[in-house]
N, C-alpha and C positions, 0 to 999 in steps of 0.2 A: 455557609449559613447552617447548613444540618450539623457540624462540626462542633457551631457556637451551643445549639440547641442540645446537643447531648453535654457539653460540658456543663451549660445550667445545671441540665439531670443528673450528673455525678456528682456536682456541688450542690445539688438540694438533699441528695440522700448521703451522702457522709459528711454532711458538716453537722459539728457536734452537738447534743441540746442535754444541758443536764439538768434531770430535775429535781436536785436538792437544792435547786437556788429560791432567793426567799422570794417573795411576793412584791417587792420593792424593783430588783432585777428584773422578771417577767414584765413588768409595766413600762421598764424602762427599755426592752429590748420588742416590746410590741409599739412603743415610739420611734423608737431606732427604726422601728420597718415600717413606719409612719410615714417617718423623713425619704427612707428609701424610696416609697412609692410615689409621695408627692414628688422628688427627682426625679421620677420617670414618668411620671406626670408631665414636668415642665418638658423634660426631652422630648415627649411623644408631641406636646403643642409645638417645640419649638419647628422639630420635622414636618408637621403638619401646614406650619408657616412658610416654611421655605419650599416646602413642595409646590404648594398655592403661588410662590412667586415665580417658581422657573420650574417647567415643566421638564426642565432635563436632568432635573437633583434627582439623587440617587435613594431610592425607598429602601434598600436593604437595613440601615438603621433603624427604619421605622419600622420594619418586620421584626426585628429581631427583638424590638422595648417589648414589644406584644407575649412575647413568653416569658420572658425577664420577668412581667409586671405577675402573671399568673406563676410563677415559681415564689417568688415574694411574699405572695398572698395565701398557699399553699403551705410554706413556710412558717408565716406567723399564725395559721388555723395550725398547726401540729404544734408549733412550741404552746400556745395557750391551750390544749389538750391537755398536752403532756405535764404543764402544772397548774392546771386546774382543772383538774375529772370533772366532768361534767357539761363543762362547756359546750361541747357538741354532745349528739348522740349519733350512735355509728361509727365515729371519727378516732380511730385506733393506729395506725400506721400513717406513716407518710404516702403511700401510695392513695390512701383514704382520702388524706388532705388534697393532693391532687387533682383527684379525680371531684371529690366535692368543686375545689374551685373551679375546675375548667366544667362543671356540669352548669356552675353558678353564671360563670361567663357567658356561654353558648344559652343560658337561657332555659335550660332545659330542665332543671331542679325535680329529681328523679325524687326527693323524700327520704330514700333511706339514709342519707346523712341528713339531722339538720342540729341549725344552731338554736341549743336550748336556755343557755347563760346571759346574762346581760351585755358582758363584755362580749360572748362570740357574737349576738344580735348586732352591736355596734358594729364588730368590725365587721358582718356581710354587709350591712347598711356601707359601709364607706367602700367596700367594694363594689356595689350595686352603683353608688355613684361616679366610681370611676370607672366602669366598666359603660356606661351610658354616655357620659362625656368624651375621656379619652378613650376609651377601645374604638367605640362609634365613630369619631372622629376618622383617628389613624387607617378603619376599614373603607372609610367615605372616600380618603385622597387616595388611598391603596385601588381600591376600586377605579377611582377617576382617571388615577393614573395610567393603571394598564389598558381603560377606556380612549386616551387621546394618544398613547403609544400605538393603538393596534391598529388606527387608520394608516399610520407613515409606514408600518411595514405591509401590509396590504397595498396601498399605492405603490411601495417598491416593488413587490410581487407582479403587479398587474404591468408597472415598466419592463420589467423582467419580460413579462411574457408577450409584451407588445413589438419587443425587439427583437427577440426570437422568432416570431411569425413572420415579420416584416424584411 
């Protein structure tokens, strides 16, 4: 999982954004990462459903949409930067865009980056939306998950220890 995690990271920071492209491209490639997130969208529900029906499905996918979806979004705050100045203020690097988003996700919105543009306003709004629904979601069964696992390893522990004494 840390493996998938860094490879996001080496694919957010050298995948290529040029910016002599015209105004027409930009709009089409912040839909492209439109499309993208609403797919991790559905993936994150879909995980989220199946979790809810068998407690014995495997969460590691649904860990893993969770930084996928903040690379994403990271991603398209640096390309809309990068051609159109302005859009943000602060927001100069990709490590900027980063850190904006995962400040954005966790809530925590520290200021020194914000979105000043129209377009960047729209796209934190569509992050804010799905950072309430699906992140919220994904931490809810993540949470509940590790919550009804930790009783069956406790009861085995305490067999464990019943049988040893005895």
């Amino acid at each position: 999982m840390l493996l998938a995690i860094i490879g996001m990271l080496v694919i957010f920071y050298t995948v290529p954004v040029n910016t002599d492209e015209s105004t027409g491209r930009v709009v089409f490639s912040l839909l492209l990462t439109i499309v993208g997130v609403a797919a991790l969208a559905w993936g994150i529900l879909e995980q989220v459903r199946r979790q809810l029906r068998s407690r014995s499905e495997d969460i590691h996918t649904l860990v893993m949409l969770l930084p996928l979806a903040a690379v994403l979004f990271a991603l398209a705050f640096f390309v809309m930067d990068e051609h159109s100045p302005g859009q943000f203020k602060g927001l100069s690097t990709r490590t900027d865009a980063l850190y904006f988003t995962l400040s954005t996700v966790t809530t925590v919105g520290f200021g020194d980056i914000t979105a000043r543009g129209q377009l960047a306003r729209v796209m934190v709004m569509f992050q804010l939306v799905f950072n309430a629904i699906f992140v919220g979601a994904a931490a809810s069964t993540i949470v509940g998950t590790i919550r009804n696992r930790a009783p069956a390893v406790e009861e085995d522990e305490d067999f464990e220890q019943d049988h040893e004494s005895g």
